[in-house]
N, CA, C and O atoms as a Tinker XYZ file with bonds, in Angstrom:
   460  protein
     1  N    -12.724000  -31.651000   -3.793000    73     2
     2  CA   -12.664000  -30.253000   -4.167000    64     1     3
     3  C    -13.849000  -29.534000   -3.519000    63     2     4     5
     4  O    -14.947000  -30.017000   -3.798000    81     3
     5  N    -13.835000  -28.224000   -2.519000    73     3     6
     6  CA   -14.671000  -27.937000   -2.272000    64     5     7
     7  C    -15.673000  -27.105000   -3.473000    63     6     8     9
     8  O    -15.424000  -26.626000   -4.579000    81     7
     9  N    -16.909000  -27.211000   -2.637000    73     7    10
    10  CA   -17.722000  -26.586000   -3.863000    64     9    11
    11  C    -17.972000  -24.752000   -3.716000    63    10    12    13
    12  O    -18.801000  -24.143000   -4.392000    81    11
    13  N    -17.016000  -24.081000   -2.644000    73    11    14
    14  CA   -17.024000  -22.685000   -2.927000    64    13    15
    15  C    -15.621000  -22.039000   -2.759000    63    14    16    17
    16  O    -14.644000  -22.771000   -2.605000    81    15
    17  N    -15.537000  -21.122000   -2.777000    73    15    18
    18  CA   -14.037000  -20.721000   -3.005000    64    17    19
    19  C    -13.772000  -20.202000   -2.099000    63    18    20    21
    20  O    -14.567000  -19.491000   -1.485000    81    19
    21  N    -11.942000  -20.521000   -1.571000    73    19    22
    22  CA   -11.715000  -20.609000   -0.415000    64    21    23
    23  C    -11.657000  -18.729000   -0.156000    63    22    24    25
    24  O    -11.879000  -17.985000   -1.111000    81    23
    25  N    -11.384000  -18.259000    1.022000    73    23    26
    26  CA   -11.411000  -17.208000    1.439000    64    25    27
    27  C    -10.226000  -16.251000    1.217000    63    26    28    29
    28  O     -9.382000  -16.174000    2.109000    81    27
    29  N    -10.096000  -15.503000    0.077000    73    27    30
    30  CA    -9.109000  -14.591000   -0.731000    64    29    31
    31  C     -8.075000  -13.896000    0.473000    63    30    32    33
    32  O     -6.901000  -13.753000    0.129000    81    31
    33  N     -8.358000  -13.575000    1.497000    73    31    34
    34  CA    -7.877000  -13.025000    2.289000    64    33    35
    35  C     -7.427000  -14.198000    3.955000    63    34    36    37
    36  O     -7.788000  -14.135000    5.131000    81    35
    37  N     -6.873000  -14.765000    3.492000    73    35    38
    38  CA    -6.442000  -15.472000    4.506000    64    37    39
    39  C     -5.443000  -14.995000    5.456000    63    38    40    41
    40  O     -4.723000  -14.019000    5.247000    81    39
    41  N     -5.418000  -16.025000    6.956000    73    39    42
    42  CA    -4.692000  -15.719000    8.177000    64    41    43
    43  C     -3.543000  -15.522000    7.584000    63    42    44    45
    44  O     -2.780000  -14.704000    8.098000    81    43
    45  N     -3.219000  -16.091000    6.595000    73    43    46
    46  CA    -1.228000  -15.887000    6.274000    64    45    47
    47  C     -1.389000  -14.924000    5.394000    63    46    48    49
    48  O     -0.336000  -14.297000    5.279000    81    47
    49  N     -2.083000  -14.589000    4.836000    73    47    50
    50  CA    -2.336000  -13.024000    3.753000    64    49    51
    51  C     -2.346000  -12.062000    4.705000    63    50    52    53
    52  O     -1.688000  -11.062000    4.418000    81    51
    53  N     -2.759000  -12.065000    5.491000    73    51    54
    54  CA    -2.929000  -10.804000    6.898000    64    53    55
    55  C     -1.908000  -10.902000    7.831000    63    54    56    57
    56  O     -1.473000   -9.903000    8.404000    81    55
    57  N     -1.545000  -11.872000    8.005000    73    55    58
    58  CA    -0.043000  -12.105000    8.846000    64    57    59
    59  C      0.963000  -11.386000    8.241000    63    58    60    61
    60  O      1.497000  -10.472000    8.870000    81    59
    61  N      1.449000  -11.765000    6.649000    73    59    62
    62  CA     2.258000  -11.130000    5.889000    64    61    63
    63  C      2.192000  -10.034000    6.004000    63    62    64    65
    64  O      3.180000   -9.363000    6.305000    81    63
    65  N      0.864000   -9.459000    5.773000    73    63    66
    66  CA     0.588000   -8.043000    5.405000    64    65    67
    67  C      1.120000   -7.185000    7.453000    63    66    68    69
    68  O      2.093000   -6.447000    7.608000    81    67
    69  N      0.545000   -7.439000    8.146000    73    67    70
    70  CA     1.205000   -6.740000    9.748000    64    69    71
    71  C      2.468000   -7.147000    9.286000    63    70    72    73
    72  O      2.414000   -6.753000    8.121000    81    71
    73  N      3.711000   -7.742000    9.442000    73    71    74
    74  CA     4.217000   -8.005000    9.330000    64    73    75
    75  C      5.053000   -6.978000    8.012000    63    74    76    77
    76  O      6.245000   -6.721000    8.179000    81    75
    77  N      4.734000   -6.746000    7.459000    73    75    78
    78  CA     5.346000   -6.055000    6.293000    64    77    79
    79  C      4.901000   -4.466000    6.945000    63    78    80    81
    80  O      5.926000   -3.786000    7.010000    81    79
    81  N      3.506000   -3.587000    7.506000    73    79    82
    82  CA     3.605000   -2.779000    7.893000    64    81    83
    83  C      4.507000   -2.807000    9.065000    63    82    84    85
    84  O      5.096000   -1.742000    9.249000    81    83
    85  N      4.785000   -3.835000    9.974000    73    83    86
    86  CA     5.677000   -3.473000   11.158000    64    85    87
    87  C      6.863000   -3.113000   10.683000    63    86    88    89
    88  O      7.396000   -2.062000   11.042000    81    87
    89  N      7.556000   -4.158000    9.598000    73    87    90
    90  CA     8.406000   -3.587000    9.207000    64    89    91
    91  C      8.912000   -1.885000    8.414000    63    90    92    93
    92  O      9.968000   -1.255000    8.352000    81    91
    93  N      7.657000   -1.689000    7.975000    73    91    94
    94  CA     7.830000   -0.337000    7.427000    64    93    95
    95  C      7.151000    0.827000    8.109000    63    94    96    97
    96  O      7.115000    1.980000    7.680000    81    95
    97  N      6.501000    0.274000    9.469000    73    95    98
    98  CA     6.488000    1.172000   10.561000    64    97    99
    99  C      7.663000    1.744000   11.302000    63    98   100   101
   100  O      7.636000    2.876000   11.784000    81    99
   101  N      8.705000    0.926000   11.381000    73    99   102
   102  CA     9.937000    0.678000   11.736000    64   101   103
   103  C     11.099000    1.453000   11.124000    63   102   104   105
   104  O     12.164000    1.512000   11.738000    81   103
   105  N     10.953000    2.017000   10.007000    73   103   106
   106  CA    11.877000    2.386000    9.102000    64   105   107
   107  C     11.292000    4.298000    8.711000    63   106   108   109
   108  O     10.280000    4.792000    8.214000    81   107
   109  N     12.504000    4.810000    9.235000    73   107   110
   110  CA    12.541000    6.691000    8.959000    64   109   111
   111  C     11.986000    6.710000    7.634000    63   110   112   113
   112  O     12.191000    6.002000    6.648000    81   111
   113  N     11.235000    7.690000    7.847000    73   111   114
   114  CA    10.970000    8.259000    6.571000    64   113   115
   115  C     12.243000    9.070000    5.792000    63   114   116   117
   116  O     12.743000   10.005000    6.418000    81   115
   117  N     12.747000    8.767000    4.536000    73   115   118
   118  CA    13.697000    9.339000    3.906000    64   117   119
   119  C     13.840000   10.799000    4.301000    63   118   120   121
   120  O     12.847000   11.501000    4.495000    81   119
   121  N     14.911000   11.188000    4.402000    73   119   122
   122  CA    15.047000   12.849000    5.296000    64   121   123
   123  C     15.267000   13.411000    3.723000    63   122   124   125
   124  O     14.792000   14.543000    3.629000    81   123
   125  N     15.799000   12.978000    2.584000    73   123   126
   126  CA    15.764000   13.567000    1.193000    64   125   127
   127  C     14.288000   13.863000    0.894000    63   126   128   129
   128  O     14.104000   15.014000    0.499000    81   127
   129  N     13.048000   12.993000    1.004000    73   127   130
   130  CA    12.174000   13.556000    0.808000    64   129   131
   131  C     11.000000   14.286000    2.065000    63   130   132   133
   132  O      9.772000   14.375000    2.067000    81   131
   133  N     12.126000   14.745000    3.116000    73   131   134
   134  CA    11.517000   14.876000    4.367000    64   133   135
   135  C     10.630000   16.468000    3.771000    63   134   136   137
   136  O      9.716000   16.903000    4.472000    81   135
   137  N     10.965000   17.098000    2.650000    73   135   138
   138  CA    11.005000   18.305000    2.884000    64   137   139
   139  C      9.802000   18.922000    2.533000    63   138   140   141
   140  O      9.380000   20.062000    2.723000    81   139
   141  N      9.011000   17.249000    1.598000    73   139   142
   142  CA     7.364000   17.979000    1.086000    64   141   143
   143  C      7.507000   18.040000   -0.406000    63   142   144   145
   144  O      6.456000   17.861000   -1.022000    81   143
   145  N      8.708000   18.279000   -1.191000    73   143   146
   146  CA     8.377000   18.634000   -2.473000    64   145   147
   147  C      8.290000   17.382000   -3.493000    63   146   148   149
   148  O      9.091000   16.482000   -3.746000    81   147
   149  N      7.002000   17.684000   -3.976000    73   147   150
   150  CA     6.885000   16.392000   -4.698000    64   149   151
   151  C      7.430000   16.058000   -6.017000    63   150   152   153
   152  O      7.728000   16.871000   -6.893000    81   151
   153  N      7.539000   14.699000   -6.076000    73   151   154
   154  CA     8.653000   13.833000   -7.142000    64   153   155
   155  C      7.664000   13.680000   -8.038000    63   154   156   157
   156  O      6.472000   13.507000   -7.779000    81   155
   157  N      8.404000   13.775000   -9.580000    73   155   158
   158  CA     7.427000   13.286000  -10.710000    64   157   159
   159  C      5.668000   13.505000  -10.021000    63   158   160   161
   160  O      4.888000   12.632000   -9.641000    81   159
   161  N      5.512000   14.858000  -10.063000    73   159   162
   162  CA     4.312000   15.287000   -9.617000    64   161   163
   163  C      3.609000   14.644000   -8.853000    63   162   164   165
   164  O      2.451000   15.058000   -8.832000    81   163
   165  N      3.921000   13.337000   -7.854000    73   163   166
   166  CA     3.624000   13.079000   -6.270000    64   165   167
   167  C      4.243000   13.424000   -5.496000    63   166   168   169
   168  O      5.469000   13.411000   -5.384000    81   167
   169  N      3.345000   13.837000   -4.754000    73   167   170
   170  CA     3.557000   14.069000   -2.891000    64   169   171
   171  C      4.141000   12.546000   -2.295000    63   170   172   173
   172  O      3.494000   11.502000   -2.380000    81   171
   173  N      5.597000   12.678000   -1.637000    73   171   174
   174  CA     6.193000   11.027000   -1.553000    64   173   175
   175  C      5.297000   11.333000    0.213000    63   174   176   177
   176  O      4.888000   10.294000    0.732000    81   175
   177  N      5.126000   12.220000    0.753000    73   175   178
   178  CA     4.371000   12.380000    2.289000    64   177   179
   179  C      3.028000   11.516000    2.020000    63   178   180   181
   180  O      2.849000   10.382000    2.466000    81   179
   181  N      2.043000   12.293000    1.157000    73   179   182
   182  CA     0.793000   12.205000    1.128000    64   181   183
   183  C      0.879000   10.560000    0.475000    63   182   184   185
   184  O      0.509000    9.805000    1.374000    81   183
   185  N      1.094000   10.095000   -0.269000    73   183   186
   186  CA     1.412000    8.883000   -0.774000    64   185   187
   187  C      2.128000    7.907000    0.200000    63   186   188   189
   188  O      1.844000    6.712000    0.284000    81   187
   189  N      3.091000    8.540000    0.932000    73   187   190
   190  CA     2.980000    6.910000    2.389000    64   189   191
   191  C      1.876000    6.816000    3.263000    63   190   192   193
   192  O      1.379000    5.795000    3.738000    81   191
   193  N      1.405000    8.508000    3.493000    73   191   194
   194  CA     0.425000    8.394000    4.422000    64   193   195
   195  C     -0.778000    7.600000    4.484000    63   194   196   197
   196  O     -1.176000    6.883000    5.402000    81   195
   197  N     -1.625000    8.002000    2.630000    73   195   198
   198  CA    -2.349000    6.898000    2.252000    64   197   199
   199  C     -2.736000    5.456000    2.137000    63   198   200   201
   200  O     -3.715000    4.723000    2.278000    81   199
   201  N     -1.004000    5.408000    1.688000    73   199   202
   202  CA    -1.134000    3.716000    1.527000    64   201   203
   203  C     -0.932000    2.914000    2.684000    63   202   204   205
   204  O     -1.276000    1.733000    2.663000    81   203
   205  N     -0.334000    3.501000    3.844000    73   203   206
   206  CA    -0.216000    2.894000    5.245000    64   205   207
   207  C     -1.731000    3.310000    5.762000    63   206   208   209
   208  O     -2.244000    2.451000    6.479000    81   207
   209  N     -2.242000    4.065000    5.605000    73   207   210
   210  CA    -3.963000    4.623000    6.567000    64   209   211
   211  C     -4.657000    3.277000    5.987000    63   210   212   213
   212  O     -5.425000    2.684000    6.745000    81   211
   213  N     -4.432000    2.767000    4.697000    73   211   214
   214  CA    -5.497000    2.208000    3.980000    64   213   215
   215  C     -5.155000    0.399000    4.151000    63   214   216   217
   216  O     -6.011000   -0.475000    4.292000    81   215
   217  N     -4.170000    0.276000    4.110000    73   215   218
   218  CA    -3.800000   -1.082000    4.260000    64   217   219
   219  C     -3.435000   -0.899000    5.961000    63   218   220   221
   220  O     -2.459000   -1.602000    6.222000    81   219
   221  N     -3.825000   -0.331000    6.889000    73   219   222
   222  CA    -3.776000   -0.383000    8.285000    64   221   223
   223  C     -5.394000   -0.774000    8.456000    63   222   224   225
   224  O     -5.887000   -1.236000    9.484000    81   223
   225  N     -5.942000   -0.549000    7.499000    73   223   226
   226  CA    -7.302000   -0.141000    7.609000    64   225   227
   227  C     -8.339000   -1.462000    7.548000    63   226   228   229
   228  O     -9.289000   -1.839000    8.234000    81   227
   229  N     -7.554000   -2.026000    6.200000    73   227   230
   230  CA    -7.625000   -3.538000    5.351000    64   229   231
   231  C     -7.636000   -4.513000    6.556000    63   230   232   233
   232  O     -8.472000   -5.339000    6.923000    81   231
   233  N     -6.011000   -4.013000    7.219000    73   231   234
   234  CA    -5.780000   -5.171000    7.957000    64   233   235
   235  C     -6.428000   -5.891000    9.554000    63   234   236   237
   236  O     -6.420000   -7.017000   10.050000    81   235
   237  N     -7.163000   -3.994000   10.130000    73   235   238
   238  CA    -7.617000   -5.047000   10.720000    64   237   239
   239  C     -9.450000   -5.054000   10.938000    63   238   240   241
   240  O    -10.255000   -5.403000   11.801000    81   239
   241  N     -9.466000   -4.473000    9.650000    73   239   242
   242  CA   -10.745000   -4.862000    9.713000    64   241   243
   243  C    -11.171000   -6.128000    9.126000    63   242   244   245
   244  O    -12.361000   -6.318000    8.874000    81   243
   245  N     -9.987000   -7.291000    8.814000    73   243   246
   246  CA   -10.080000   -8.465000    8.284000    64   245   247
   247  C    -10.039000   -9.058000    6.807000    63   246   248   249
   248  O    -10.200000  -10.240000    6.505000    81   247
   249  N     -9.741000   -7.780000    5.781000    73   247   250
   250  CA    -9.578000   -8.209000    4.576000    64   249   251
   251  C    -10.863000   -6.819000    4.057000    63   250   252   253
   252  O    -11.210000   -6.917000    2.880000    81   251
   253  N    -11.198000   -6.204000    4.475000    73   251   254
   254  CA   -12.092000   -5.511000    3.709000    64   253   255
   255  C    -12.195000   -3.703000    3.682000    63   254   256   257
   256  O    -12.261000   -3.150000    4.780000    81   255
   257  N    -12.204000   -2.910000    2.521000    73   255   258
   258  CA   -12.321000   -1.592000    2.582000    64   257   259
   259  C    -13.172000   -1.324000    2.175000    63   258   260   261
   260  O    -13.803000   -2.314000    1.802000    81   259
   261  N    -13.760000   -0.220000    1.949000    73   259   262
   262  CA   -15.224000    0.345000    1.548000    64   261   263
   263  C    -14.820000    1.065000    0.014000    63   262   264   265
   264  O    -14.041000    2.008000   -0.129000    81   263
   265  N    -15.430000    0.485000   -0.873000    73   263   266
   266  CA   -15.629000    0.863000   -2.729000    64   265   267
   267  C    -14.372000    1.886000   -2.756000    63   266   268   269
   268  O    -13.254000    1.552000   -3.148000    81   267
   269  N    -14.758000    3.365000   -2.218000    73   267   270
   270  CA   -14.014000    4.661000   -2.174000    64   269   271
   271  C    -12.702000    4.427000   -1.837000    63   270   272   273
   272  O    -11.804000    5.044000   -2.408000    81   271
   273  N    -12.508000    3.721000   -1.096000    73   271   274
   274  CA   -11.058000    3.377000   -0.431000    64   273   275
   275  C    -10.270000    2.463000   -1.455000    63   274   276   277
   276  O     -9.055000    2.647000   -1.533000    81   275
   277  N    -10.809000    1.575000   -2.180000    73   275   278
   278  CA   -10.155000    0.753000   -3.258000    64   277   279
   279  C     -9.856000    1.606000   -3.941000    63   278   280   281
   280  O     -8.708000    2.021000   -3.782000    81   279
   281  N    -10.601000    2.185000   -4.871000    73   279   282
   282  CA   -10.317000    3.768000   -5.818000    64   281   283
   283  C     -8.896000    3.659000   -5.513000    63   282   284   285
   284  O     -7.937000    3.013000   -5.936000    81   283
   285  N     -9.212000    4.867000   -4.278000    73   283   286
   286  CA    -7.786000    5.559000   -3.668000    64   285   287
   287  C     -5.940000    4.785000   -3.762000    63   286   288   289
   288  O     -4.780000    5.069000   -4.057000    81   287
   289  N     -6.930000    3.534000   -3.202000    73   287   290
   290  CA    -5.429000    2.911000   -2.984000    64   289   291
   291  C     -5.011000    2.258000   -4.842000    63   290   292   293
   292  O     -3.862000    2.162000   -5.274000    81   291
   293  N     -5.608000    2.091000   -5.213000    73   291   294
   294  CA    -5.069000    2.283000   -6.908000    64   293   295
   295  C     -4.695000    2.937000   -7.409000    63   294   296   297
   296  O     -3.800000    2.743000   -8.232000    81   295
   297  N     -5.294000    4.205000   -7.101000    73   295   298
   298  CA    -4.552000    5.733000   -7.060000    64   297   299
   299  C     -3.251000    6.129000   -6.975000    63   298   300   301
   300  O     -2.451000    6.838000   -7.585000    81   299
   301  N     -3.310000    5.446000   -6.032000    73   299   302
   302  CA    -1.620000    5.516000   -4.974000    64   301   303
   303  C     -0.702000    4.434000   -5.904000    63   302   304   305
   304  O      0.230000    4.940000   -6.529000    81   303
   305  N     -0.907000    3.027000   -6.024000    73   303   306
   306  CA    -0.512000    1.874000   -6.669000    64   305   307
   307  C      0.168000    2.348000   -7.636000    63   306   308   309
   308  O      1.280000    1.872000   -7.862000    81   307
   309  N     -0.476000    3.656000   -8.620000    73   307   310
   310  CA    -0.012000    4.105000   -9.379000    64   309   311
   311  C      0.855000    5.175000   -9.613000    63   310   312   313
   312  O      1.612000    5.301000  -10.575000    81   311
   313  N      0.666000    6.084000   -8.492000    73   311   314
   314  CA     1.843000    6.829000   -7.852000    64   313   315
   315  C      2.652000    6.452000   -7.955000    63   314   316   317
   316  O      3.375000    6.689000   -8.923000    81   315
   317  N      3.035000    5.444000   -6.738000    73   315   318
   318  CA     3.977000    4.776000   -6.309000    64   317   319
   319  C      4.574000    4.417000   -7.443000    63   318   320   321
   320  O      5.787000    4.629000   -7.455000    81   319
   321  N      3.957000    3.780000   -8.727000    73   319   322
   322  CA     4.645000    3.555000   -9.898000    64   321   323
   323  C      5.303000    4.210000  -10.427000    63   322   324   325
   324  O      6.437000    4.014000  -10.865000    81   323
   325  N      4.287000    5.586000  -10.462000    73   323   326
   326  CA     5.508000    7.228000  -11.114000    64   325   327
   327  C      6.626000    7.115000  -10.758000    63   326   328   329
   328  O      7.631000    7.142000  -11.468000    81   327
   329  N      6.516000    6.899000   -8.956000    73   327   330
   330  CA     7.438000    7.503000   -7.700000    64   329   331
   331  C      8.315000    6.821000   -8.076000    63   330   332   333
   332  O      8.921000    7.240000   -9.062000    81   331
   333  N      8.679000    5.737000   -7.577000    73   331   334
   334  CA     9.893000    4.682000   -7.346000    64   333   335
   335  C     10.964000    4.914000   -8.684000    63   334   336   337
   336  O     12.174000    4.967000   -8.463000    81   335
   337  N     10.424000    5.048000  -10.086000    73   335   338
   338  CA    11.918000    4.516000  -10.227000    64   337   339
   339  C     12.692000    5.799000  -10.644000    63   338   340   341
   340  O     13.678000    5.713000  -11.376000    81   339
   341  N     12.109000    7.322000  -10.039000    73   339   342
   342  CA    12.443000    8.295000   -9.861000    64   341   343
   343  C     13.490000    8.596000   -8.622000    63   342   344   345
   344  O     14.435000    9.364000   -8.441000    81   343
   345  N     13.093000    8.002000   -8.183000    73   343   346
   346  CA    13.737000    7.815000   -6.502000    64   345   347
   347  C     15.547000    6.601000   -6.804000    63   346   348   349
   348  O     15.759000    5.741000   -7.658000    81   347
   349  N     16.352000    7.064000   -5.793000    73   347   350
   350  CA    17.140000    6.262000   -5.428000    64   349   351
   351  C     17.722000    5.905000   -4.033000    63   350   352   353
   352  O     17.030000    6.176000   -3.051000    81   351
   353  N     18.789000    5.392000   -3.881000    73   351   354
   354  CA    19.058000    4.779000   -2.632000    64   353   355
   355  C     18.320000    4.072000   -1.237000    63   354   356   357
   356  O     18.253000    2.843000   -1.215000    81   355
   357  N     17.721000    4.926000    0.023000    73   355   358
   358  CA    16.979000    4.604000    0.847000    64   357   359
   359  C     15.850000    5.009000    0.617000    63   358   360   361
   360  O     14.941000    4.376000    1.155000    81   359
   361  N     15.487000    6.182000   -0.244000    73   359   362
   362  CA    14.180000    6.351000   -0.522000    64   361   363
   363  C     13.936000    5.624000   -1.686000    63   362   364   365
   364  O     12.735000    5.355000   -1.666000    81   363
   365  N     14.417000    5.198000   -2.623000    73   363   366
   366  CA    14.064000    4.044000   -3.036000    64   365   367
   367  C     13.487000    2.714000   -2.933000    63   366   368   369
   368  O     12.852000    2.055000   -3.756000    81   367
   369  N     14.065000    2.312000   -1.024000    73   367   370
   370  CA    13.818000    0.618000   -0.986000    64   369   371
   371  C     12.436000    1.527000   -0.191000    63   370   372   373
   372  O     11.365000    0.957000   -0.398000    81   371
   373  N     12.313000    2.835000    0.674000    73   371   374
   374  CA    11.290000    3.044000    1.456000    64   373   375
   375  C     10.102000    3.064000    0.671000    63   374   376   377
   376  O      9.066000    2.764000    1.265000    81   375
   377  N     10.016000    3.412000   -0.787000    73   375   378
   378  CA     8.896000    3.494000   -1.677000    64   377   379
   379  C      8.480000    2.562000   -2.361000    63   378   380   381
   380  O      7.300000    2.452000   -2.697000    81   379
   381  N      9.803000    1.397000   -2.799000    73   379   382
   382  CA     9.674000    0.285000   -3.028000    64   381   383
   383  C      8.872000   -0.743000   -2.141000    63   382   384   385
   384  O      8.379000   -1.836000   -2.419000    81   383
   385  N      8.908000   -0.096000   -1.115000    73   383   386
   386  CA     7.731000   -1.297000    0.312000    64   385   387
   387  C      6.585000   -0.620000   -0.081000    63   386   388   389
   388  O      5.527000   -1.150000   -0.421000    81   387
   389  N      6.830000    0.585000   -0.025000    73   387   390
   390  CA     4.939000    1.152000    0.075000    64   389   391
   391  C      4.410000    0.664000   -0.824000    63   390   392   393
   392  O      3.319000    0.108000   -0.699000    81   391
   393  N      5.216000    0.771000   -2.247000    73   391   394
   394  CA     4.717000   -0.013000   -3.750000    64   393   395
   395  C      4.043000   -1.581000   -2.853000    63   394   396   397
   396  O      2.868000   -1.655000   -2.496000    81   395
   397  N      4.828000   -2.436000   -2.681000    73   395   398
   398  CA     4.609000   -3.665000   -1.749000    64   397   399
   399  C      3.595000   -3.404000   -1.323000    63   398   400   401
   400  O      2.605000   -3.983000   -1.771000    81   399
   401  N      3.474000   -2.482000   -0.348000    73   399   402
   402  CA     2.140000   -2.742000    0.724000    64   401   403
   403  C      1.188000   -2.420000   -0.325000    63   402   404   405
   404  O      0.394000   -3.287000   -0.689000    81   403
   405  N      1.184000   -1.427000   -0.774000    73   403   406
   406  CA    -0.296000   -1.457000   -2.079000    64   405   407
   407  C     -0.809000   -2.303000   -2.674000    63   406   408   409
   408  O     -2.017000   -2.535000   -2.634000    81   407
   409  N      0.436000   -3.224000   -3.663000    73   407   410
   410  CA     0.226000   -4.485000   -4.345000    64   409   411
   411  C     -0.390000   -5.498000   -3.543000    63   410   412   413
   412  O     -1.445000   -6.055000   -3.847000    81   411
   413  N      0.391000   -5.766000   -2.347000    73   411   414
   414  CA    -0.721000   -7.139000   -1.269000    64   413   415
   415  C     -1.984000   -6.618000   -0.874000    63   414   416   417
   416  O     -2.821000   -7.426000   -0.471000    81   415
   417  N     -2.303000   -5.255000   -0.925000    73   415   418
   418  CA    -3.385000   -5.277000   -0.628000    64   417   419
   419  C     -4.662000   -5.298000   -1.517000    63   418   420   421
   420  O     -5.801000   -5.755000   -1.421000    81   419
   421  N     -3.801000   -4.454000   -2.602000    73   419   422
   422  CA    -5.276000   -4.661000   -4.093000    64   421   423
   423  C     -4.445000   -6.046000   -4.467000    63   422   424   425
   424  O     -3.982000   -5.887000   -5.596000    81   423
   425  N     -4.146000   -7.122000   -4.028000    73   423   426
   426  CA    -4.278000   -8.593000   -4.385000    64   425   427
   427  C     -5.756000   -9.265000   -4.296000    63   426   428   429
   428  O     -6.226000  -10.200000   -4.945000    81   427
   429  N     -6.375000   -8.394000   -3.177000    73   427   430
   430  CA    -7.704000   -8.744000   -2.670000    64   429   431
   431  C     -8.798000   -7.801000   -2.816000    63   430   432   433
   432  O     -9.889000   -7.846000   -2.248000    81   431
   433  N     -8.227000   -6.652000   -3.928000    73   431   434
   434  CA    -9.664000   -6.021000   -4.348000    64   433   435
   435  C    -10.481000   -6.208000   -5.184000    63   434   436   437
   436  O    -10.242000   -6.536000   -6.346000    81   435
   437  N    -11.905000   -5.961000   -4.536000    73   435   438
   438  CA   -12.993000   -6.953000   -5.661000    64   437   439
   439  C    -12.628000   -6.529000   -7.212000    63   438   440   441
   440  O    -11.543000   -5.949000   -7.262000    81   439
   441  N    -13.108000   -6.640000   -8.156000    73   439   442
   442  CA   -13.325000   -6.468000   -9.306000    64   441   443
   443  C    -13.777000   -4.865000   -9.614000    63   442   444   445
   444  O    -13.150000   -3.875000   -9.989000    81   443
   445  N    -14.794000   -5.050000   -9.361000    73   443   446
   446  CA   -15.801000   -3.922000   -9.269000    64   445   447
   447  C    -15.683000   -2.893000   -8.314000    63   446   448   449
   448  O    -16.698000   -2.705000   -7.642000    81   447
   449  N    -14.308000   -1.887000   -7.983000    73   447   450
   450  CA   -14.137000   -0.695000   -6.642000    64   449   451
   451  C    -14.026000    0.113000   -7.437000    63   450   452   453
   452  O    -12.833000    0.414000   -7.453000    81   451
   453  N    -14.723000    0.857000   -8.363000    73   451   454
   454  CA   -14.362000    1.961000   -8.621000    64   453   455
   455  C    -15.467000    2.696000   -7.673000    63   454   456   457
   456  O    -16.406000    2.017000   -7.256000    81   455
   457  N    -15.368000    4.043000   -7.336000    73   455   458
   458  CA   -16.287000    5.000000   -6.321000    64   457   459
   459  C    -17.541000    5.486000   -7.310000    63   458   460
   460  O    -18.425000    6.221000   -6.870000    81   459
């Protein structure tokens, strides 16, 4: 058993994670919520924008964001919670990933990120 703990953010934690933004790099933004007006009092724009800037951010700077940036993306985590089960069809599974990309990424936020 080693005597320190292995590294929270591993090559296959970061693989997954590109891998899940390529895929949702890949995919239109819902043209139902193309128009700006926000759902259950989120912005569905400002809320992909975030959570893709921030877990683009994670990923390749190797597993790490700065205090302020954890905040945020919990912020969003929780959005996204409002959001989704407000939403249906394609903007559904599109918010349902962003939910995704948030969750893998505060998998690896310290304890202690509040700003």
């Amino acid at each position: 058993m080693p005597d320190h703990a292995p590294d929270p953010t591993s090559h296959d934690d970061l693989a997954a994670l590109h891998a899940l933004l390529a895929v949702h790099g890949d995919a239109e933004f819902p043209e139902a919520l193309a128009g700006g007006a926000p759902v259950a009092d989120v912005s569905p724009i400002m809320l992909e924008a975030d959570v893709t800037a921030l877990a683009t951010a994670f990923a390749r700077s190797g597993g790490t964001l700065r205090r302020d940036q954890w905040w945020t993306l919990r912020e969003c985590a929780a959005d996204a919670r409002t959001l989704v089960p407000k939403l249906t069809g394609e903007s559904w599974v599109y918010f349902a990933r962003v939910y995704a990309i948030a969750q893998a990424v505060l998998r690896h936020a310290p304890a202690s990120s509040t700003p």
